[in-house]
C-alpha positions as CSV (number, residue, x, y, z in Angstrom):
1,X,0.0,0.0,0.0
2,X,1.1,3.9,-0.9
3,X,2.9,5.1,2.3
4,X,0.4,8.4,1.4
5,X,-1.7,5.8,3.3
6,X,0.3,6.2,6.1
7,X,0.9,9.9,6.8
8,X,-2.5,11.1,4.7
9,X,-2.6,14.9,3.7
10,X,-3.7,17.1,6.2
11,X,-6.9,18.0,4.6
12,X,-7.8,20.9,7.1
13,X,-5.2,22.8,5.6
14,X,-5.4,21.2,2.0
15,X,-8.8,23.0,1.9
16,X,-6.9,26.3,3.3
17,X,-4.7,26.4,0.3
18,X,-6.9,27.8,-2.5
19,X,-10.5,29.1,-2.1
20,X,-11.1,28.8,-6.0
21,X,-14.3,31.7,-5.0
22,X,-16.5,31.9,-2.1
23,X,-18.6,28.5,-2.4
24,X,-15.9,26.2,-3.3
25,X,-12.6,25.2,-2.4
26,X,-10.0,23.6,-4.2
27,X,-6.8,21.6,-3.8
28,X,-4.1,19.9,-6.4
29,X,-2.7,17.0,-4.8
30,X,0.8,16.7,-7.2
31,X,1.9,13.5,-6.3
32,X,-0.8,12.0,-7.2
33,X,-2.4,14.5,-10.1
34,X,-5.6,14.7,-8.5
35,X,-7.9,17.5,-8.0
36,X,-10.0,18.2,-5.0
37,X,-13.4,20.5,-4.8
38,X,-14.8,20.9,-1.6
39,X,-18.5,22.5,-1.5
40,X,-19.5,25.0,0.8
41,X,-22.3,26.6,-0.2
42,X,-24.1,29.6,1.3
43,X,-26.6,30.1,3.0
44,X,-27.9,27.0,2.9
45,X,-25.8,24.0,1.4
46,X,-27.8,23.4,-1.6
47,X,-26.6,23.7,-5.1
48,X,-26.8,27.8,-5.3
49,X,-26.5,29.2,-8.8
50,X,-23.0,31.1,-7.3
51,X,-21.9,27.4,-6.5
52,X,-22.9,26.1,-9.8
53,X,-21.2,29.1,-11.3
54,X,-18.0,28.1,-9.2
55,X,-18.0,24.4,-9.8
56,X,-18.1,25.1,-13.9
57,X,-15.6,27.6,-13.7
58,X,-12.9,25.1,-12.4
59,X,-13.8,22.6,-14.2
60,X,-13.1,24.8,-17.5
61,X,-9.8,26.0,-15.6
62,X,-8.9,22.2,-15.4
63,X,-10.1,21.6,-18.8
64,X,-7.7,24.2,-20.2
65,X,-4.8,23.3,-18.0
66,X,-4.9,19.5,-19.3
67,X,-5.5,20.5,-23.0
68,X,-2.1,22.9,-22.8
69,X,-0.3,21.1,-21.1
70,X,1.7,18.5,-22.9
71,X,1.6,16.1,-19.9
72,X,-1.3,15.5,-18.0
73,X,-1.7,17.6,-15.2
74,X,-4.7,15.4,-13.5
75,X,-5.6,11.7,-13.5
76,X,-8.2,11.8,-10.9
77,X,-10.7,14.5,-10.0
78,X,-12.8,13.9,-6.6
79,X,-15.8,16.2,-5.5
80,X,-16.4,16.4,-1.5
81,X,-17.6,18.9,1.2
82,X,-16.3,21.3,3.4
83,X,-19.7,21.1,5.4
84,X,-19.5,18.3,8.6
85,X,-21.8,15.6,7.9
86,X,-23.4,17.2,4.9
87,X,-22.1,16.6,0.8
88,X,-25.3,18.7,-0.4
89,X,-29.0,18.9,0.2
90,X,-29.9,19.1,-3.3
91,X,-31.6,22.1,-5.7
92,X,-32.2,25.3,-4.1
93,X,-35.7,25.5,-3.0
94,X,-35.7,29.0,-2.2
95,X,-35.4,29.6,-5.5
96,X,-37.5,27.0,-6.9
97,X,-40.3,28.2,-4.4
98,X,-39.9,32.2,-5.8
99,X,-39.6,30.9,-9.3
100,X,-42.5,28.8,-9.5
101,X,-44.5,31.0,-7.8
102,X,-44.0,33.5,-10.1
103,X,-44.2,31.0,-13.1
104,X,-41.2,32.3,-14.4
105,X,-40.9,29.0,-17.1
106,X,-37.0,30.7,-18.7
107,X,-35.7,30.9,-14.6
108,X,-36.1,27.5,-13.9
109,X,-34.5,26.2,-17.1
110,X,-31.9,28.2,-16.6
111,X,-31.0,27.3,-13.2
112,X,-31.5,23.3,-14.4
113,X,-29.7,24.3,-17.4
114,X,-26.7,25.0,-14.8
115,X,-27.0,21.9,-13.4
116,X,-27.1,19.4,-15.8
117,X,-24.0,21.5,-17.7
118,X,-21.5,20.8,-14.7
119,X,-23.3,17.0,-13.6
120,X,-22.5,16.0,-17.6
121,X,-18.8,17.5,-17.6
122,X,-18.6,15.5,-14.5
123,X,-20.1,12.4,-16.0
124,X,-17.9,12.4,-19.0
125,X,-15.4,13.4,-17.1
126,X,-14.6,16.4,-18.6
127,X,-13.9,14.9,-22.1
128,X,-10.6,13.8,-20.9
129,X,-8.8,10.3,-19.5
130,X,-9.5,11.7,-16.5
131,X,-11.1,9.4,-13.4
132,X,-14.1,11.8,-11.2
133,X,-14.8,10.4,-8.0
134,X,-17.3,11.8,-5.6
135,X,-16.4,11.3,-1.4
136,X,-20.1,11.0,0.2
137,X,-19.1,11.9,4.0
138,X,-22.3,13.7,5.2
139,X,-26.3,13.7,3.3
140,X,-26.6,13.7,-0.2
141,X,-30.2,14.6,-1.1
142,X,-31.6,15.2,-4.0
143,X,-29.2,17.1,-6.6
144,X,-26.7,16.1,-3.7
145,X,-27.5,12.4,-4.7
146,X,-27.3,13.4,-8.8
147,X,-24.3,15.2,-8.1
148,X,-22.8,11.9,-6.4
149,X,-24.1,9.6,-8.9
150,X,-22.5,11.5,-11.9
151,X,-18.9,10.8,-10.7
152,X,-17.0,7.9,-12.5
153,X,-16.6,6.4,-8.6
154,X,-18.7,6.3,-6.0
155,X,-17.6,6.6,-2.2
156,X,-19.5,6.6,0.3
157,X,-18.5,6.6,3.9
158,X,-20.8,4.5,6.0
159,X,-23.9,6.1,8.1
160,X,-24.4,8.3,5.2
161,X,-27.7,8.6,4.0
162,X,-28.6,9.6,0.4
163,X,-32.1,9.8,-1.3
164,X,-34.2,11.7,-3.8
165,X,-37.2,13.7,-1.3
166,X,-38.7,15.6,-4.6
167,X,-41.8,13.3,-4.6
168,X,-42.7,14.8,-1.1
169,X,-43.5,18.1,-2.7
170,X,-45.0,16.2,-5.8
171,X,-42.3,16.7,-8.3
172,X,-39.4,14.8,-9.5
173,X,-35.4,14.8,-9.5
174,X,-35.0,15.7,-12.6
175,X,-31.3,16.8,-13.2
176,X,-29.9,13.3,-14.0
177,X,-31.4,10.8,-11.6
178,X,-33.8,8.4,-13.4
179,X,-30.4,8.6,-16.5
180,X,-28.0,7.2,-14.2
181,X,-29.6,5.7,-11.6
182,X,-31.1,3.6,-14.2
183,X,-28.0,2.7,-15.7
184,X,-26.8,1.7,-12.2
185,X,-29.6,-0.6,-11.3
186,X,-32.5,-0.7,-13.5
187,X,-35.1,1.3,-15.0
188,X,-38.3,-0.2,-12.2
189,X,-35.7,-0.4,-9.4
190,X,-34.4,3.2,-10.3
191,X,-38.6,4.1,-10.5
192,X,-38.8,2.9,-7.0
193,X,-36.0,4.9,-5.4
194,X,-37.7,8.0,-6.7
195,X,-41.0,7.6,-6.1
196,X,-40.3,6.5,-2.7
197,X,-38.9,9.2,-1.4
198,X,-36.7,7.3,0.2
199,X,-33.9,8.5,2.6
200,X,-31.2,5.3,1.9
201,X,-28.4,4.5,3.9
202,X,-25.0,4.0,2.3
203,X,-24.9,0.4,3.0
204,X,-27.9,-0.4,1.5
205,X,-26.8,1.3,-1.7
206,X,-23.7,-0.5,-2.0
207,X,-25.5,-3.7,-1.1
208,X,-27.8,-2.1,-4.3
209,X,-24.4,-1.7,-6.5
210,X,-25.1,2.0,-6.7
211,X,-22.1,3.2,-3.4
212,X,-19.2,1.7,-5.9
213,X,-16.9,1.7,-2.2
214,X,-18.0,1.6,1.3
215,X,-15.9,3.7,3.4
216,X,-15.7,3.6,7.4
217,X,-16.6,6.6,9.3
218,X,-14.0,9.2,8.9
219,X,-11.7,7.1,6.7
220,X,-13.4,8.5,3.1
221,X,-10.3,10.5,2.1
222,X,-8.1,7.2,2.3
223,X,-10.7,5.1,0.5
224,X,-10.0,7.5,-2.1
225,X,-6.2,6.8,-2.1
226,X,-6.7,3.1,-2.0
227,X,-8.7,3.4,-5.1
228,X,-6.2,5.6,-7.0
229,X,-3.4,3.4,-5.9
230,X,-5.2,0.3,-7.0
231,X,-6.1,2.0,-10.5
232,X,-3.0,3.5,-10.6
233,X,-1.2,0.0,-10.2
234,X,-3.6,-1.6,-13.2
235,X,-3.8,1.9,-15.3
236,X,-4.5,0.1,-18.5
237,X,-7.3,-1.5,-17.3
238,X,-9.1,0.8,-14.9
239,X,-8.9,3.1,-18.4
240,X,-10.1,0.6,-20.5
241,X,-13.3,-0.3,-18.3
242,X,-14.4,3.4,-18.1
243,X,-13.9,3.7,-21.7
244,X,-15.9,0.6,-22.2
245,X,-18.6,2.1,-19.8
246,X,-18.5,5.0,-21.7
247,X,-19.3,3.1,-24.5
248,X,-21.9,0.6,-23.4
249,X,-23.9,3.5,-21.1
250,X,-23.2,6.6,-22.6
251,X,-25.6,9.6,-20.8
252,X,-26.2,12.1,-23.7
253,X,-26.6,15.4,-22.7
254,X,-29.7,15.9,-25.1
255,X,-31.3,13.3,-22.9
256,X,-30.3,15.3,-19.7
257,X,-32.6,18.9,-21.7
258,X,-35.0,16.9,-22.4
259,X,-35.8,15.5,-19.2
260,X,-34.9,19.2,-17.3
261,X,-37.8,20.5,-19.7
262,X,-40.2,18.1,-18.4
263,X,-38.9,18.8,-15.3
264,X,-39.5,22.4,-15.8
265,X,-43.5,21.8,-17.1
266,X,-43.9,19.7,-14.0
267,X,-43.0,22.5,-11.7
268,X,-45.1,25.1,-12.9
269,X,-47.9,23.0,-12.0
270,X,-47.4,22.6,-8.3
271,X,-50.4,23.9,-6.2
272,X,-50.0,25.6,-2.8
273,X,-50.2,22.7,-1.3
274,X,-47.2,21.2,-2.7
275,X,-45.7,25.1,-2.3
276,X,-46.0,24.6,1.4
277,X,-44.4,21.6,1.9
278,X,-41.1,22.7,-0.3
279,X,-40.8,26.0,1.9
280,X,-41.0,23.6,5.3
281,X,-37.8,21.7,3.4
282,X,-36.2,25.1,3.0
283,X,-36.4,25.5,6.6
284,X,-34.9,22.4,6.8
285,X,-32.2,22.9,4.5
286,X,-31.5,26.1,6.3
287,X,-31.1,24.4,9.6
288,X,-29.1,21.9,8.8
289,X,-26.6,24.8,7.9
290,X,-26.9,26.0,11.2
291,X,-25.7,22.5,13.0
């Protein structure tokens, strides 16, 4: 095993090193050319349009460092959290809840538009031979979960819970769910995690095949090395399976518009009942930002 394993980075300070903007903080590990995002949005830690704005921004910087550089700057790209025992709640419903209520149809495609521009660089991983790998250590709801899903690898630290709550306020997760969860699973089993409602524990989705590793508590961050050591050891064919996935269960990003645009239509239909149940899971989201 690496002897990284042994003395780990000090990620306290790895996140000091470079606040990329306000809502996101970023780290280049050189020995092992990997890239590290930590969210931390404000004020609730949702996916706000500044963090989307953030999150697309470096991946574009990391875009253009690896297409001018004549050696590969980064092999391995990892999305986390800078919140304790939260990776993200999901879509802003403050703004859904103004938006919809003022049936503004071209605001809510725009913010899903955001969305499903930085989950598809993500799931492609940035049209490069780059590997993304989400680290799950707190909630992943809703967008949280998409966001999670969209990585090439999956890790998950145990006692997490992730879930899709959209069906409690009678619409859908609609930036990328039912397209990858699908391809994860299976298109009823991938119905049935939305529709319930579900909060899932990480266990039971790697049981499911959707966590792709099961971390213990607190040891995420050396999961993560363990992985990048083991496909850095068998590089040829940890490269040729993602391009082979890439292949066999490609996500197009027409597929991802189409579905936000249904996504949008079902919105706008929401009643006041279904109103008032969002803006209690606003206060929720809120609170949990306060813990």
């Amino acid at each position: 095993m690496m002897d990284n394993l042994a003395r780990m980075i000090d990620f306290d300070d790895a996140k000091q090193q470079n606040d990329f903007n306000k809502q996101l903080k970023t780290h280049y590990d050189k020995k092992y050319k990997t890239g590290w995002y930590f969210m931390n949005a404000q004020p609730r830690s949702c996916f706000t349009s500044a963090l989307l704005d953030e999150i697309n921004e470096y991946q574009e910087s990391v875009k253009s460092e690896m297409e001018s550089s004549q050696q590969s700057k980064y092999d391995y790209l990892v999305l986390a959290s800078d919140v304790d025992n939260v990776f993200n709640l999901g879509g802003d419903l403050a703004v859904f809840f103004d938006l919809i209520k003022k049936q503004d149809r071209d605001g809510l495609l725009t913010y899903a538009t955001k969305c499903i521009n930085v989950l598809h660089q993500n799931i492609t991983h940035l049209g490069s031979e780059l590997t993304t790998i989400a680290l799950v250590q707190g909630d992943a709801l809703g967008g949280g979960f998409e966001a999670a899903l969209s990585s090439n690898v999956l890790i998950a630290e145990r006692g997490t819970k992730l879930g899709l709550p959209e069906v409690l306020f009678n619409l859908f997760p609609g930036m990328g769910a039912y397209s990858l969860l699908s391809r994860k699973v299976n298109a009823p089993k991938a119905e049935e995690i939305i529709l319930s409602g579900k909060l899932y524990s990480a266990e039971e989705l790697y049981e499911l095949g959707i966590v792709d590793i099961l971390a213990d508590k607190g040891q995420g961050e050396t999961e993560v090395y363990r992985y990048i050591d083991a496909a850095n050891r068998k590089a040829n064919s940890y490269q040729a399976i993602r391009k082979v996935r890439d292949i066999c269960s490609p996500v197009p990003y027409q597929e991802l518009l189409d579905i936000i645009t249904i996504w949008v239509e079902s919105a706008l239909k929401l009643t006041d009942k279904d109103l008032r149940m969002m803006e209690r899971l606003v206060m929720r989201q809120t609170a949990k930002n306060t813990q």
